[in-house]
C-alpha positions as CSV (number, residue, x, y, z in Angstrom):
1,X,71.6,93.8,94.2
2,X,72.6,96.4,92.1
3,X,75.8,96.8,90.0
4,X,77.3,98.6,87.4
5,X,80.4,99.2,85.8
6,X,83.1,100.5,87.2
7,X,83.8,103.1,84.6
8,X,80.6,104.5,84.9
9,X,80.5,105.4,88.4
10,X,80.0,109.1,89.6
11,X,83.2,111.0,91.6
12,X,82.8,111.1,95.2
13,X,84.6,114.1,95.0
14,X,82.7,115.8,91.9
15,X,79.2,114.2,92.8
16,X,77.0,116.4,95.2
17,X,74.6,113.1,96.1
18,X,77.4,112.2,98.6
19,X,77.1,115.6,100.4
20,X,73.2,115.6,100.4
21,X,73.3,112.1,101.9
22,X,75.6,113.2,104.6
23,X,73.6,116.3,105.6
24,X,72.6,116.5,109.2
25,X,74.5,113.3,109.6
26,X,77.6,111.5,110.6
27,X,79.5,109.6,108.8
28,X,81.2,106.0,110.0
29,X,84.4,105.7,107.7
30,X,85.7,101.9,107.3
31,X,88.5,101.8,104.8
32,X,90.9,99.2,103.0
33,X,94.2,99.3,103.5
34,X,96.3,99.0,100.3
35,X,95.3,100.3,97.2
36,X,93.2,102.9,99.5
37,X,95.7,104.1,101.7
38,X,98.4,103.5,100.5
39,X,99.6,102.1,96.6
40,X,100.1,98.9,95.7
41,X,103.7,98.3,96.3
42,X,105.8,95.1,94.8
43,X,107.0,94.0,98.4
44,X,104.1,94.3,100.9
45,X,106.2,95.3,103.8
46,X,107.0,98.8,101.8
47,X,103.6,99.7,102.4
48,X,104.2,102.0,104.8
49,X,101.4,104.7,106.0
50,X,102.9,108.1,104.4
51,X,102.9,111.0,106.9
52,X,100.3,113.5,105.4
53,X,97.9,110.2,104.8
54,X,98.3,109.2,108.6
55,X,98.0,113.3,109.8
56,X,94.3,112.8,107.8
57,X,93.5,109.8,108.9
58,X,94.3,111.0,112.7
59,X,92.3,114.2,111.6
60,X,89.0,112.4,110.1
61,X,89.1,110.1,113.5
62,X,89.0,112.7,115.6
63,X,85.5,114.1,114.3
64,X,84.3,110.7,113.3
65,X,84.3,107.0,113.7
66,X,87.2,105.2,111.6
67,X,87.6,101.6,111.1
68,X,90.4,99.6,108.9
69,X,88.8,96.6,107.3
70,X,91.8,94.6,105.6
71,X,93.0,91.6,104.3
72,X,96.7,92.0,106.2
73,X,97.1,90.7,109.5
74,X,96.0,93.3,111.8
75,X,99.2,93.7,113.8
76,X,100.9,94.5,111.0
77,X,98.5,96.4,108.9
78,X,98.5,98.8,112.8
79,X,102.3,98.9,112.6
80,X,102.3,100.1,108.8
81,X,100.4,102.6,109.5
82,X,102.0,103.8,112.9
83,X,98.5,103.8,114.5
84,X,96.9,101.7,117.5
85,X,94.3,103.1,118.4
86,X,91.7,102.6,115.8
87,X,89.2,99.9,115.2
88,X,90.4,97.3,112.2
89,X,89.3,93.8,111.3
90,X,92.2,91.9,110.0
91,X,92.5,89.1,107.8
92,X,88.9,90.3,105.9
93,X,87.8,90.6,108.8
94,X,88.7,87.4,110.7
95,X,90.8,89.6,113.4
96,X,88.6,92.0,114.6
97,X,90.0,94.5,117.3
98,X,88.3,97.9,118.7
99,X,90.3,99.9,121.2
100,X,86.8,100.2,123.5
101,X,86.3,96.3,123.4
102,X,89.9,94.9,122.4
103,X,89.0,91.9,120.6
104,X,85.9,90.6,119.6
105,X,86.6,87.5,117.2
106,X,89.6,85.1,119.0
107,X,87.2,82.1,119.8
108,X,86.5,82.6,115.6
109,X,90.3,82.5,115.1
110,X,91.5,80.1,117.9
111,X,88.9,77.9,116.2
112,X,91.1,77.1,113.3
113,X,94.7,78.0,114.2
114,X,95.8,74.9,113.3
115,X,94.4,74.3,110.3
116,X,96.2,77.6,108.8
117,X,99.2,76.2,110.8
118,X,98.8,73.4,108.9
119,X,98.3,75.3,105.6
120,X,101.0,78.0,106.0
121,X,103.6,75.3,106.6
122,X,102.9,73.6,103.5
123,X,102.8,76.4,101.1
124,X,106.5,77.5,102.8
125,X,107.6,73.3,101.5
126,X,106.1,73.7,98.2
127,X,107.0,77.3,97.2
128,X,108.3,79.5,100.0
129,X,112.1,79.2,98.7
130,X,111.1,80.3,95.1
131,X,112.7,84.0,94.1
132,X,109.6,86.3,94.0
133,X,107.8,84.7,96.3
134,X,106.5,85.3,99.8
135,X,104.3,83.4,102.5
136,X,102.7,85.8,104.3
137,X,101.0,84.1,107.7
138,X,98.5,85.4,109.7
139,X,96.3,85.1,112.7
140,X,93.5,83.6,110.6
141,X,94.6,83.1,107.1
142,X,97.8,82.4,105.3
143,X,98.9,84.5,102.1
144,X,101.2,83.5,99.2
145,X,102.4,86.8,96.9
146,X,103.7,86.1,93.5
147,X,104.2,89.5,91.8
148,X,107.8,89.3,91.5
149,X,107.8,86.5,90.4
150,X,108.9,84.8,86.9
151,X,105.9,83.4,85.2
152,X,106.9,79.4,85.4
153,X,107.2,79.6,89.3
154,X,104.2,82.2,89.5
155,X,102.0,79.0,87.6
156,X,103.3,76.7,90.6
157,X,102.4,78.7,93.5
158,X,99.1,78.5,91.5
159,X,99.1,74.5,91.5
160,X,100.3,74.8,95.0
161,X,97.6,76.7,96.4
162,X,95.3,74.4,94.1
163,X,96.4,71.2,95.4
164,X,95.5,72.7,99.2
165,X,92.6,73.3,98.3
166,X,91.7,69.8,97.1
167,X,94.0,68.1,100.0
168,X,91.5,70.1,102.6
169,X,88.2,70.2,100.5
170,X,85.6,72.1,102.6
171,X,87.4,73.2,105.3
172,X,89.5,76.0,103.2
173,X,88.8,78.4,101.1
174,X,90.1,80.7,98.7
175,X,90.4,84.3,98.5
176,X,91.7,86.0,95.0
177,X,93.7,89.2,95.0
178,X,96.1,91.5,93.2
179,X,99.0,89.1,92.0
180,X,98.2,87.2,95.9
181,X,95.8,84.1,96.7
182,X,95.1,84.0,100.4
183,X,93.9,80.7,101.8
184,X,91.4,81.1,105.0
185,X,88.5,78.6,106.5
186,X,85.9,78.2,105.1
187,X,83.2,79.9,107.1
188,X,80.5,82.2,105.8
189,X,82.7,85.7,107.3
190,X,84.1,88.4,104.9
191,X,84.9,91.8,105.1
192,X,81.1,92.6,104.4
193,X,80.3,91.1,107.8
194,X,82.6,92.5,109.4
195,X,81.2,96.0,108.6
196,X,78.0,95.1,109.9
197,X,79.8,93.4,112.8
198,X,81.5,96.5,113.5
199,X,78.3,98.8,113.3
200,X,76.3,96.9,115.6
201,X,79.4,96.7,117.9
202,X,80.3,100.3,117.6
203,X,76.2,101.5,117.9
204,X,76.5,102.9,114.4
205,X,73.5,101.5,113.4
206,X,71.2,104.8,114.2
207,X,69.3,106.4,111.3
208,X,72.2,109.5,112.3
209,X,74.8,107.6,110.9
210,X,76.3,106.9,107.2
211,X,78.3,104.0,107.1
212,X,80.8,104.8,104.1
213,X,83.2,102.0,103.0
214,X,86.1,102.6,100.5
215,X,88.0,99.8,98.8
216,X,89.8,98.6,95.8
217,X,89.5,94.8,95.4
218,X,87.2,92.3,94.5
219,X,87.0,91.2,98.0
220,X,86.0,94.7,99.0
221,X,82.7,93.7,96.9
222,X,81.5,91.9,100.0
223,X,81.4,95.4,102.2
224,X,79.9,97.4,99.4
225,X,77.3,94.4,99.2
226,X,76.5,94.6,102.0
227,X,76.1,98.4,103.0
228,X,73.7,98.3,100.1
229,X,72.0,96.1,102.3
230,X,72.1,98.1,105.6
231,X,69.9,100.8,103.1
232,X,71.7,103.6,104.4
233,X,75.7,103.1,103.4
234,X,77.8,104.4,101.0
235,X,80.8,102.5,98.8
236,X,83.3,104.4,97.0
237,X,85.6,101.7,94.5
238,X,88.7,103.1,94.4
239,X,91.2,102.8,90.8
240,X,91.3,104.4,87.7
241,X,88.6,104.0,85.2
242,X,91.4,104.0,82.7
243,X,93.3,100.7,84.5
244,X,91.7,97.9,82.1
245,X,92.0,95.5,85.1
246,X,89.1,97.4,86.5
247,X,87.1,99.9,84.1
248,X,84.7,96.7,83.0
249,X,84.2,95.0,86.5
250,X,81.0,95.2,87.8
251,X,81.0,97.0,91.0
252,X,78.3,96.9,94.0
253,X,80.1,100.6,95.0
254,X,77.9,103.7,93.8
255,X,81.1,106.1,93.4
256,X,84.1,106.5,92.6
257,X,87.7,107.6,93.2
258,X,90.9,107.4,91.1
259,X,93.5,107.0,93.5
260,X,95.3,107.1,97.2
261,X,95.7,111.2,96.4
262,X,91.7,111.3,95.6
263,X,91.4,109.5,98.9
264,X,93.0,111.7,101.0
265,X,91.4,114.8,99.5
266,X,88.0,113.1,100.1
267,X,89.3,112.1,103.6
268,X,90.2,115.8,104.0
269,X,86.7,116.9,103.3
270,X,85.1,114.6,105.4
271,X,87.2,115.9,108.4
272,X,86.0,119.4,108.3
């Protein structure tokens, strides 16, 4: 597999090997949700899908296939960004829905509602009253967000999540983000799969198609993994080379863009 820093990856904007690979093709767009579309925002509820993003995502769509791939629940990540009608696998890809097939993963969720039941409820005893801290639930997973949170009660949402994990050994596992730790079963299903999933599902698997994936987490690293597998996909990590939270990760993506506004004038290319 290769990787390489994130600071030395080439534009997707600036970089013609993007526009040569997608010459006489198609491409199939799958995209995160925050830190992609939209910023990272302190409450998650605020982010909301701005208007000029959603006109280019409506736009790209229209000409090509588009897929969300996202750790929020997929009912809310649809209402965020005021559209139903595209495919996106919520919960990293736990929730799968397409508008030609509706859903295509509840006997994967149904399968462990009440374990995350379970889980949710106890994360809501242990730290869902402290200030700065929200339990997120969700079909398949349960998130706990600390960013606002003052550093002594941020170390016990840490314990908390820890001492789930040990209480439930093998059957949970965790999932690391930005200033969030999401707890989900532990089955061998991540966003990465759920590309794949989607591409077989979709019939995007022709030697017509580029599957492109743009993301800006570590759990993103599954999907660019993995579409260097498929041989014939493209990932694009998106955050500053500057941020030092990111310039020195190694990155399975082969390009790069800085920010939401890069995106969108990538998008905007795309579309024509």
């Amino acid at each position: 597999m290769r990787t390489t820093k994130v600071s030395a990856l080439p534009s997707a904007l600036d970089d013609d090997t993007v526009r040569s690979r997608l010459a006489g093709r198609r491409p199939a767009v799958f995209l995160d949700y925050d830190g992609v579309l939209t910023p990272i925002v302190d409450r998650p509820e605020e982010a909301v899908l701005s208007e000029p993003m959603r006109a280019t995502v409506r736009a790209l769509a229209e000409r090509h296939p588009v897929c969300i791939i996202t750790g929020r629940d997929r009912a809310v990540v649809q209402h965020l960004m005021g559209v139903d009608d595209l495919a996106v696998a919520g919960s990293h890809g736990f929730d799968i829905w397409t508008p030609q097939h509706g859903s295509i993963s509840s006997d994967r969720i149904d399968a462990h509602a009440e374990l995350i039941a379970t889980v949710t409820e106890r994360l809501r005893e242990a730290v869902g009253t402290l200030p700065g801290v929200q339990v997120e639930p969700k079909r398949a997973s349960v998130a706990v967000h600390y960013r606002l949170a003052v550093r002594e009660d941020a170390r016990r949402v840490g314990e908390a999540v820890q001492q789930l994990l040990e209480q439930f050994g093998d059957e949970l596992a965790l999932t690391p983000g930005k200033m969030v730790y999401e707890l989900k079963p532990n089955i061998d299903w991540h966003k990465g799969k759920a590309v794949l999933h989607l591409i077989e599902v979709l019939g995007l698997d022709g030697d017509d198609v580029v599957p492109l994936y743009l993301g800006d987490d570590i759990t993103d690293e599954d999907a660019f993994r993995a579409l260097q597998e498929h041989g014939n996909g493209i990932g694009i990590f998106v955050g500053h080379p500057d941020d030092p939270e990111v310039a020195d990760r190694d990155t399975a993506a082969q390009f790069l863009l800085h920010s939401v506004d890069d995106v969108q004038r990538f998008l905007t290319e795309l579309a024509r």
